[in-house]
C-alpha positions in Angstrom: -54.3 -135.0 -98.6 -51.4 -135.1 -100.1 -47.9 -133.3 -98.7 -45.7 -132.0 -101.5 -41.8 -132.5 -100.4 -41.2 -128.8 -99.9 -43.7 -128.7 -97.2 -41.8 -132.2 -95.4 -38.6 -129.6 -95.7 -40.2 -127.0 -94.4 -41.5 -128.4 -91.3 -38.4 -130.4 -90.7 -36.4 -127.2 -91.2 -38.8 -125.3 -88.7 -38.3 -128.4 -86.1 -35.1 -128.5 -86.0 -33.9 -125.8 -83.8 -36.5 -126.8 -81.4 -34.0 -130.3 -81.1 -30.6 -128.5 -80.9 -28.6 -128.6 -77.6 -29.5 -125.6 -75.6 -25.8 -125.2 -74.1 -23.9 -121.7 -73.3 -21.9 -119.6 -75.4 -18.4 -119.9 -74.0 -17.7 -116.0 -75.3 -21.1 -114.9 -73.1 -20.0 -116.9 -70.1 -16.3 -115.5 -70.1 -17.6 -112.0 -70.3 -20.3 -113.3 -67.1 -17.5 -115.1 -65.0 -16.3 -111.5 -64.2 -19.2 -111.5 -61.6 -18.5 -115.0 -60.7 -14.6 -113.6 -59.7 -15.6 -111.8 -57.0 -15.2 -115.1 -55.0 -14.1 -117.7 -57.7 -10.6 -118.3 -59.7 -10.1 -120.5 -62.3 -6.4 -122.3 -61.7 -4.8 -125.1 -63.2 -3.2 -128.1 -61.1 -0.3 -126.7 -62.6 -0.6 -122.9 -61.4 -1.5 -121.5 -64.6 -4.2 -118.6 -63.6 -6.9 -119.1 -66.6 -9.0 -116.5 -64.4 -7.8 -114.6 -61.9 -10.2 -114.2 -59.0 -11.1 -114.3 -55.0 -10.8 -117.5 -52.9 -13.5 -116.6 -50.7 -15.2 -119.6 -53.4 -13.5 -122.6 -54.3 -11.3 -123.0 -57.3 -13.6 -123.9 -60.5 -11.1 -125.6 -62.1 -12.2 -129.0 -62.9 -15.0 -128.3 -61.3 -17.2 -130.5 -64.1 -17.5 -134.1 -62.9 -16.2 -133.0 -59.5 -18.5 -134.2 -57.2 -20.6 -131.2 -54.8 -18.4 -130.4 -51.9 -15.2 -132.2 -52.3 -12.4 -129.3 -53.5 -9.6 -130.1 -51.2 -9.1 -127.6 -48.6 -12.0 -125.6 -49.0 -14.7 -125.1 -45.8 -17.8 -126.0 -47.7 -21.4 -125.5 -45.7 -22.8 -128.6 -44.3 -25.3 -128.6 -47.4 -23.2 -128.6 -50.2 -21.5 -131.6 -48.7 -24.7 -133.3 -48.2 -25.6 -132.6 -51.6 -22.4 -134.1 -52.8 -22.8 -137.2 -50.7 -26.5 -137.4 -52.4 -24.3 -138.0 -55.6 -24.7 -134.7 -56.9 -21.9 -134.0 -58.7 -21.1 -130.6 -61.2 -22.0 -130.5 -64.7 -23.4 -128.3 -67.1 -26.8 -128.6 -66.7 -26.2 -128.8 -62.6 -24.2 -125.3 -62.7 -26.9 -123.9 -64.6 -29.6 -124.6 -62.6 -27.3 -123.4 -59.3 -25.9 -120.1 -60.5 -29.6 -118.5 -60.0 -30.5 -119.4 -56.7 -28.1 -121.6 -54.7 -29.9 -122.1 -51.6 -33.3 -123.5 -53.6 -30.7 -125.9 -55.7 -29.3 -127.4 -52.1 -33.0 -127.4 -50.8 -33.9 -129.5 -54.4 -30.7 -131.4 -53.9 -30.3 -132.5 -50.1 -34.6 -132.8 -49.8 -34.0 -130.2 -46.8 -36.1 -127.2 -47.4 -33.9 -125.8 -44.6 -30.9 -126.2 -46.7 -28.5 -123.3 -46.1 -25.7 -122.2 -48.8 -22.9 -119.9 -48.5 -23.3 -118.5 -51.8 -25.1 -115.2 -51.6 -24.9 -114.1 -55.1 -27.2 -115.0 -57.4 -26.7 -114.8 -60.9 -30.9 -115.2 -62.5 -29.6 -115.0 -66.3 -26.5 -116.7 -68.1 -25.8 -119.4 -65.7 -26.1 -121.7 -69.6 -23.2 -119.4 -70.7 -21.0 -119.1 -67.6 -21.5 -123.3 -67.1 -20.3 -123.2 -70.6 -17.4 -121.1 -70.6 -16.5 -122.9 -66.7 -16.3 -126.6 -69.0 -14.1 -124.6 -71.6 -11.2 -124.2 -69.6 -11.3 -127.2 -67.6 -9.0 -130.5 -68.0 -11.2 -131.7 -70.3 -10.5 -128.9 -72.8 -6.5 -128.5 -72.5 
C-alpha cells in the first residue's frame, strides 16, 4: 500500500494537538483566582499587591517550587506539612490536581486516607488555568 505525502501531513497534522502541553490560560485563571481570593492574596516580597485577597490562606506568591507547608508564618494543618516533608513541593501540575479536592490530594500525598486539609473550597474545573495564571505572577515571571 502505498501512502501519498498528503496523507503523512494529514495524520501528522491531526496528531499534533494530541502532543501539545495541556497548561492553563493565564487570562481564564485570573478571571478564576477571584474565587480563590476569598482566602488567598498574591503579594510580592516587595509589597506590591498583584491580587488583593483574604489571609485566611497563605500568600501564593512564589508559591511554584515552594515546597507544601513551608510559607513563613502561616498555621498550616498537620497534613500539608507532612505532605511537604514527603517532598511535595507546588507546581503546575501539583496545584492542578489540588484546587478540586484538597483533602483527596493530601490523602494521595501523605499515604493517610485520614488526611485532613483546611481548605474547604473546592474548585472541580479550571484548577489548569488558575495554576497557570498563579506561575504568571510569580518571581519567575517579573
Amino acid at each position: 500500500m502505498k501512502i501519498s505525502i498528503c496523507s503523512v501531513a494529514t495524520i501528522l497534522a491531526l496528531a499534533i494537538p494530541a502532543f501539545a502541553d495541556e497548561g492553563g490560560d493565564v487570562k481564564k485563571g485570573e478571571k478564576t483566582f477571584k474565587k480563590c481570593s476569598t482566602c488567598h492574596s498574591i503579594v510580592a516580597d516587595d509589597g506590591t499587591v498583584i491580587f488583593k485577597g483574604g489571609k485566611v490562606g497563605p500568600n501564593l506568591y512564589g508559591v511554584i517550587g515552594r515546597t507544601a507547608g513551608t510559607y513563613p508564618d502561616f498555621a498550616y494543618g498537620d497534613s500539608i506539612v507532612a505532605a511537604g516533608v514527603a517532598g511535595k513541593v507546588w507546581s503546575e501540575e501539583e496545584i492542578a490536581k489540588y484546587v478540586p479536592d484538597a483533602a483527596a490530594w493530601l490523602a494521595e500525598a501523605t499515604g493517610d486516607a485520614a488526611a485532613k486539609t483546611k481548605m474547604a473550597f473546592k474548585l472541580p474545573k479550571g484548577g489548569e488555568d488558575v495554576a497557570a495564571y498563579i506561575a504568571s505572577v510569580g518571581p519567575a515571571a517579573e
